[in-house]
C-alpha positions in Angstrom: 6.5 68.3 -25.7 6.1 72.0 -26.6 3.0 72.7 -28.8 2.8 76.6 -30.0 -1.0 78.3 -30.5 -1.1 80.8 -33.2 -4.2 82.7 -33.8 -4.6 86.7 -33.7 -7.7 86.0 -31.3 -6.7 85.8 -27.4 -9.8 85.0 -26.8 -9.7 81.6 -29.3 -5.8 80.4 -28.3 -7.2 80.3 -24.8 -10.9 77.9 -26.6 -7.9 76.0 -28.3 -5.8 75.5 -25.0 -8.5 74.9 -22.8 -10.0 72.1 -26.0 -6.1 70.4 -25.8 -6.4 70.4 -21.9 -9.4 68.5 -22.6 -8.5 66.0 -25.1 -5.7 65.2 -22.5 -2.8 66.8 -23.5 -2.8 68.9 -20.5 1.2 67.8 -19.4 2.7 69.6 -22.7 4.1 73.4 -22.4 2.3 75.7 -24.0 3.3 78.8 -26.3 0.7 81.4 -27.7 2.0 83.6 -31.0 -0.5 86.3 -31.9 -0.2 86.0 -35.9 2.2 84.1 -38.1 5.3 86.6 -38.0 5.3 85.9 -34.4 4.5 82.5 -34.6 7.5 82.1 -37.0 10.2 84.3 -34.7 8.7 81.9 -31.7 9.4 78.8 -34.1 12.8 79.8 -34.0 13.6 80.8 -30.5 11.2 78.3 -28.5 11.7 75.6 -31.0 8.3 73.7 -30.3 7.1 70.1 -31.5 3.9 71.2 -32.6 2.7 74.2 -34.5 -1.5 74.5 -34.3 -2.0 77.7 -36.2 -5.2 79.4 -37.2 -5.4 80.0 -41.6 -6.6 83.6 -41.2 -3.7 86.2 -39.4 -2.5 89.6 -40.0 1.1 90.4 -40.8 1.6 87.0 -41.9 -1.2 83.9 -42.5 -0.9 80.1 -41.5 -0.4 79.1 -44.9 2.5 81.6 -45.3 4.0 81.0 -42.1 3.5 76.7 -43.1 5.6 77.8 -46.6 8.4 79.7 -44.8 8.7 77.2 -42.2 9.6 74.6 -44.8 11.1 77.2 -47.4 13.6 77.6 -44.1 14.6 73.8 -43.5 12.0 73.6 -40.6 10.4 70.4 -40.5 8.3 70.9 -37.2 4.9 69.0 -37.1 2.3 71.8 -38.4 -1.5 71.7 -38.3 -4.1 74.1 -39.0 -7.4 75.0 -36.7 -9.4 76.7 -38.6 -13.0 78.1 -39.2 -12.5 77.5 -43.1 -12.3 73.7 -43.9 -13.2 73.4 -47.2 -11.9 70.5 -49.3 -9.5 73.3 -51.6 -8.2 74.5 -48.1 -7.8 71.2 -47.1 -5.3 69.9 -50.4 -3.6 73.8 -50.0 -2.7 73.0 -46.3 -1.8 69.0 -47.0 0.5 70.4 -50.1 2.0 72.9 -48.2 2.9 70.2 -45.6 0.5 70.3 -43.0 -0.7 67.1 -41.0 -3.6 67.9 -40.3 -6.6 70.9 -40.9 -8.9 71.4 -37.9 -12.5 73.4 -38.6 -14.3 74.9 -36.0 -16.5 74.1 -34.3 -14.2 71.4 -33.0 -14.3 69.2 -29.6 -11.9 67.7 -27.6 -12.6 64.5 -29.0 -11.9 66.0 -32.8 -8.3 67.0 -31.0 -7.8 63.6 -29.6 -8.3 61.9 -33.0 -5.7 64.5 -35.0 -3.0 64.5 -32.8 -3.2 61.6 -31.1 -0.7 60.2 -34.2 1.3 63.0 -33.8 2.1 64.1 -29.8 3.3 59.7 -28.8 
């Protein structure tokens, strides 16, 4: 399976990565997009399984790449990691389609148990 990383942060795809190597899902490919506009071209051309996208991105945010996604057809499983995790978030995100919402700090073991269900 293909799981894309979206976060403007370098520095927090590689935390997420290395957290998903971790929790065991080390045999997937990888894909990093630096913000949601990217994230949304890569949707497109690299057609991944899993989308784990930070809320909080220039050019275009999670929740606005989550919306186009499905405005577009595009029915990929989606999940947020995110340092913002409060319950409004959490009922924006499940509304807009989203699996799952992930707040940081987060361990492998909180990986594990939200996409354990989805990544079979």
């Amino acid at each position: 399976m293909k799981i894309l990383i979206a976060d403007d942060s370098r520095v927090m795809r590689q935390i997420v990565l290395r957290t998903l190597r971790q929790a065991g899902f080390s045999s997937h490919d990888f894909v990093e997009a630096e913000d949601g506009l990217d994230a949304l071209n890569k949707v497109g051309s690299e057609q991944p399984d899993l989308v784990l996208s930070d809320w909080n991105m220039p050019n275009m945010t999670g929740i606005e790449l989550l919306r186009q996604l499905r405005a577009n057809g595009n029915a990929v499983p989606f999940g947020f990691v995110t340092s913002e995790g409060s319950p409004e978030m959490r009922e924006l995100a499940a509304g807009a389609g989203a699996l799952f919402l992930i707040a940081k700090p987060f361990t492998a073991d909180t990986f594990a148990d939200a996409l354990g269900a989805v990544l079979v």
